[in-house]
C-alpha beads as a LAMMPS data file, in Angstrom:
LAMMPS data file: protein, C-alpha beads

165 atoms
164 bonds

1 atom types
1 bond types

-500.0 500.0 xlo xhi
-500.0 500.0 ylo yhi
-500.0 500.0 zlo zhi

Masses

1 110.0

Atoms # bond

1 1 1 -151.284 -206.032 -280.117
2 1 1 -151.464 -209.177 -282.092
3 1 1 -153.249 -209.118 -285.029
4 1 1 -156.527 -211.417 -285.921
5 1 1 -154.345 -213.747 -288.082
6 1 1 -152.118 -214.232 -285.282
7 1 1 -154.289 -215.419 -282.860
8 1 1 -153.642 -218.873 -282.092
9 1 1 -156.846 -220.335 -282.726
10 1 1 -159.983 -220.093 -284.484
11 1 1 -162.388 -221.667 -282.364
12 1 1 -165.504 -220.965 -280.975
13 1 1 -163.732 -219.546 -278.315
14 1 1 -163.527 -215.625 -278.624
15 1 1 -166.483 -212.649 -279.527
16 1 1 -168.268 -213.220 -282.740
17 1 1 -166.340 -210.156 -284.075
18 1 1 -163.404 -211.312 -283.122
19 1 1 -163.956 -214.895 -285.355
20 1 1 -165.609 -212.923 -288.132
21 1 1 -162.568 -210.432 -288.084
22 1 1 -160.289 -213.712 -288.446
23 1 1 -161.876 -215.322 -290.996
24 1 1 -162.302 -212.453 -292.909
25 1 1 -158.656 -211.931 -292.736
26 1 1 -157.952 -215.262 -293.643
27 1 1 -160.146 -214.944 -297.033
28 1 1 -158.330 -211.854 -297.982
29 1 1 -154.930 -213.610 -298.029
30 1 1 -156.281 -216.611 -299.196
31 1 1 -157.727 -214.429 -302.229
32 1 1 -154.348 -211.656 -302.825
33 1 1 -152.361 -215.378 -302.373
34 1 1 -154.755 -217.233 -304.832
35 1 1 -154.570 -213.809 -307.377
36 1 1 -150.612 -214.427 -307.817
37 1 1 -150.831 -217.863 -308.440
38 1 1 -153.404 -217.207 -310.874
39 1 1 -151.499 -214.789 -312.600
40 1 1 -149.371 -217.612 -313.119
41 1 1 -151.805 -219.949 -313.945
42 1 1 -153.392 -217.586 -316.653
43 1 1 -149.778 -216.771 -318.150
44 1 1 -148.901 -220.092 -318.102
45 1 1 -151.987 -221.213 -320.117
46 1 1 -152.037 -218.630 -322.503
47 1 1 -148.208 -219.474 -323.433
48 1 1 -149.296 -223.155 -323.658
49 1 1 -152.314 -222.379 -325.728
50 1 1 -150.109 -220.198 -328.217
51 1 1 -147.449 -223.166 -328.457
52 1 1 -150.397 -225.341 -330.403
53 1 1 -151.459 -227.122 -327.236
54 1 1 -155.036 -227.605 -326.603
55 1 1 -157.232 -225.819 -324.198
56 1 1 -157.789 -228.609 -321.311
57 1 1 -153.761 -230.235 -321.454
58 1 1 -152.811 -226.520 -321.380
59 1 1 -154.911 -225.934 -317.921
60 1 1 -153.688 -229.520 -316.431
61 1 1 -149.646 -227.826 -317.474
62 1 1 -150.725 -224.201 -315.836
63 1 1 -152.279 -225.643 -312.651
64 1 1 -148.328 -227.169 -311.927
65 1 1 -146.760 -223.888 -311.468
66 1 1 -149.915 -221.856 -309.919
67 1 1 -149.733 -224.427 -307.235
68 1 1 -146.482 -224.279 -306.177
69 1 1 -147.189 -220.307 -306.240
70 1 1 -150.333 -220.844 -304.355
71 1 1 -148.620 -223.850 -301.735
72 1 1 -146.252 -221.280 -300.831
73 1 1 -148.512 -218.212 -300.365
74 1 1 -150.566 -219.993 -298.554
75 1 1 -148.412 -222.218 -295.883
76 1 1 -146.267 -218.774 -295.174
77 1 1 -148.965 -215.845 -295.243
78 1 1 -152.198 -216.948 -295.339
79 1 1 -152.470 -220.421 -292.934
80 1 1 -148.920 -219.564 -290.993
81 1 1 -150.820 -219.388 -287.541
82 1 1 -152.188 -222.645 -287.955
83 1 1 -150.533 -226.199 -286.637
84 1 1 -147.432 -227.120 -288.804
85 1 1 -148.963 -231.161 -289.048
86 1 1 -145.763 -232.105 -291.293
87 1 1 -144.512 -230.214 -294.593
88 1 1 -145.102 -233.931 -295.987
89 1 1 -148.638 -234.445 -295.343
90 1 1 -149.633 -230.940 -296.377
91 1 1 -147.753 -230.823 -299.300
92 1 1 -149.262 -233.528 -300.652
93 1 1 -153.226 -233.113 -299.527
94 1 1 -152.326 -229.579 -300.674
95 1 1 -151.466 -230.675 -303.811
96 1 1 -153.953 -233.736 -304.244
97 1 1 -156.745 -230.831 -303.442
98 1 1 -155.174 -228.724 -305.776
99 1 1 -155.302 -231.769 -308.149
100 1 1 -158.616 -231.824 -307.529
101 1 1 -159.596 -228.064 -308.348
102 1 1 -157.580 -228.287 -311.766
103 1 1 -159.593 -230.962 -312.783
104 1 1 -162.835 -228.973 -312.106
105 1 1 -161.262 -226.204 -313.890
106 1 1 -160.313 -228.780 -316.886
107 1 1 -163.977 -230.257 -316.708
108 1 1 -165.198 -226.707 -317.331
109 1 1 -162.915 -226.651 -320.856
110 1 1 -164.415 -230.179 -321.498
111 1 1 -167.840 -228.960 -320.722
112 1 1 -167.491 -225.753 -323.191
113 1 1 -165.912 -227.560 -325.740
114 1 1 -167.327 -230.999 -326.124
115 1 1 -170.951 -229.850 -324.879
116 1 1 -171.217 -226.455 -326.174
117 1 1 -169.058 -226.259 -329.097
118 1 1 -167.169 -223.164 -327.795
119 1 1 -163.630 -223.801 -329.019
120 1 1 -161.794 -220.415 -329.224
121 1 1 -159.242 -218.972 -327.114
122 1 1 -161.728 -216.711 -325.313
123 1 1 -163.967 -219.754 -324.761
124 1 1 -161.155 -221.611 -323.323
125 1 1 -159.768 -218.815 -321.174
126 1 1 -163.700 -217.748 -320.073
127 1 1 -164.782 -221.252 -319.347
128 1 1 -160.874 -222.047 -317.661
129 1 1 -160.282 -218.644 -315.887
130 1 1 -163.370 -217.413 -314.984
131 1 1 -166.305 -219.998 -314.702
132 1 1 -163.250 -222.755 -313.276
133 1 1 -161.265 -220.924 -311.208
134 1 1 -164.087 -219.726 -309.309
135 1 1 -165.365 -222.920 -309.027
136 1 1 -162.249 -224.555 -308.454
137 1 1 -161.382 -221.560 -305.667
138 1 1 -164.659 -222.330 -303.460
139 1 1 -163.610 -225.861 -303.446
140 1 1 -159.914 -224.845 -302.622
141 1 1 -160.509 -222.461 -299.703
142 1 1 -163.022 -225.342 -297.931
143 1 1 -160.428 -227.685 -298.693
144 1 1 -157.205 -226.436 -297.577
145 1 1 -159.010 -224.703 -294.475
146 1 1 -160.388 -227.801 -293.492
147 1 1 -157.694 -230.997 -294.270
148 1 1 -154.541 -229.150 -294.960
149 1 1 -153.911 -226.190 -292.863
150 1 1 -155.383 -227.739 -289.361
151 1 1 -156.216 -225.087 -286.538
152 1 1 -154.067 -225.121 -283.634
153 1 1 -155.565 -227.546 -280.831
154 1 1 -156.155 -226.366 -277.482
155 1 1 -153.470 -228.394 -274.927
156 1 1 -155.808 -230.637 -273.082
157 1 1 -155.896 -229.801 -269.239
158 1 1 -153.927 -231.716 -266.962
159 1 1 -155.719 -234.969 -265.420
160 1 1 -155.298 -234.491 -261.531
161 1 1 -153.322 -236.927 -260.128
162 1 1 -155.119 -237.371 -256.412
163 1 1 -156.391 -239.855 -254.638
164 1 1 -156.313 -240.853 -251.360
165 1 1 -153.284 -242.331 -249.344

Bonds

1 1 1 2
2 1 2 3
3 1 3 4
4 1 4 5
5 1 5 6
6 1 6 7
7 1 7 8
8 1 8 9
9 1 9 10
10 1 10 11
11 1 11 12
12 1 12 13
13 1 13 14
14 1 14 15
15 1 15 16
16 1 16 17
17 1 17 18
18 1 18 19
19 1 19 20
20 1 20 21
21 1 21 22
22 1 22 23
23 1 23 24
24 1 24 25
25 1 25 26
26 1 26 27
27 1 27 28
28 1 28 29
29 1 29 30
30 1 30 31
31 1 31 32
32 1 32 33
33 1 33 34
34 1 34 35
35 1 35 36
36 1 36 37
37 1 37 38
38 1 38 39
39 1 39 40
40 1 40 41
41 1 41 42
42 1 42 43
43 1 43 44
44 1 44 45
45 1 45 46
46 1 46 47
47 1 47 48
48 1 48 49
49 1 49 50
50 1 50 51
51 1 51 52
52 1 52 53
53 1 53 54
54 1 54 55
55 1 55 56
56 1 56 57
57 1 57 58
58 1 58 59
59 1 59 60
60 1 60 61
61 1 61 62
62 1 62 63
63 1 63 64
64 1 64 65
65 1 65 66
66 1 66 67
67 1 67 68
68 1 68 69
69 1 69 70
70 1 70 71
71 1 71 72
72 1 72 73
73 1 73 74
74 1 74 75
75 1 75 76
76 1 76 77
77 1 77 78
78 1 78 79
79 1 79 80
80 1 80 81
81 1 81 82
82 1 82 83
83 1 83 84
84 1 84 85
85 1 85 86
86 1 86 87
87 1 87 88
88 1 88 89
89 1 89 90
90 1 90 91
91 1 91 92
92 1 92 93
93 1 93 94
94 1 94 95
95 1 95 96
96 1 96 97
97 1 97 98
98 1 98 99
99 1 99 100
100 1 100 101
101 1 101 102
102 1 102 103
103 1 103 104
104 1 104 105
105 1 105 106
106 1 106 107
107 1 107 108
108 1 108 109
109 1 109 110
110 1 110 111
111 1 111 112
112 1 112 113
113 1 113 114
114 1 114 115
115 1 115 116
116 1 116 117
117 1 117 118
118 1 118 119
119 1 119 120
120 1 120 121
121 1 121 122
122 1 122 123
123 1 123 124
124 1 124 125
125 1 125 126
126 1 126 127
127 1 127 128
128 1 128 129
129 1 129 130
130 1 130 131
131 1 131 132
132 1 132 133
133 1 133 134
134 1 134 135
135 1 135 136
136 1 136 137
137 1 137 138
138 1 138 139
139 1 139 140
140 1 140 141
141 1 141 142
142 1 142 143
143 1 143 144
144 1 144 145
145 1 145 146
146 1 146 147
147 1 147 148
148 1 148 149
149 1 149 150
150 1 150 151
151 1 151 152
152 1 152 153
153 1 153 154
154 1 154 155
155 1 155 156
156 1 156 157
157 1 157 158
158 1 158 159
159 1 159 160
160 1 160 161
161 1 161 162
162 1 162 163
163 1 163 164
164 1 164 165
């Protein structure tokens, strides 16, 4: 029996259950994906941060490896069901989107920094980690559900070819 990831789309077609089961699914491994990437992310900014760099050029330098992390967890696990529309084209709206999300997560540095005059490590990695990523992680799962990892089109049924002789 095929499980709710599997199915082949996610349209209204199908019991309410059913979709909710799916999508619920879907956020899971879009979350445990998302978790190792920010593993990444967080390791990668705290190494920055303790090499002198400051707190928002050290988020833009973590987002680069998280993504890649998070491009592949995604694409393999988490979306695999959905249409393939190109490695190309999702690579890079997954990656302009992801673009996107650092800079909200950068912003939120700025923000504590310049605005509120919070300029410690724990400031950086509270206003980067927490308040951004979850910020930046709404705007990822619309995103990437939405432009990057398209659902699977139902073939359109075949025109009848009659007519009269």
């Amino acid at each position: 029996m095929p499980s709710p990831v599997d199915a082949p789309s996610e349209g209204a077609a199908g019991p309410p259950a059913s979709r909710i089961a799916r999508v619920r699914s879907e956020v899971t491994q879009f979350l445990v994906a998302g978790g190792l990437a920010y593993a990444v992310d967080v390791l990668v900014f705290n190494l920055c941060l303790s090499l002198g760099m400051g707190g928002v050029g050290a988020k833009i330098t973590s987002s680069i490896p998280a993504t890649i992390v998070a491009y592949v967890g995604n694409r393999y696990w988490t979306y695999r069901h959905r249409d393939r529309t190109g490695v190309g084209r999702e690579y890079t709206l997954f990656f302009v989107f992801s673009a996107i999300a650092a800079g909200i997560q950068a912003s939120s540095v700025f923000v504590s920094h310049t605005l509120m005059g919070y300029e410690s490590k724990l400031a950086d990695n509270i206003s980067a980690n927490i308040v951004g990523m979850a910020l930046g992680t709404l705007f990822r799962f619309w995103a990437f559900r939405t432009w990057v990892f398209k659902h699977k089109r139902p073939d359109p049924a075949p025109v009848a070819e009659g007519g009269m002789s």
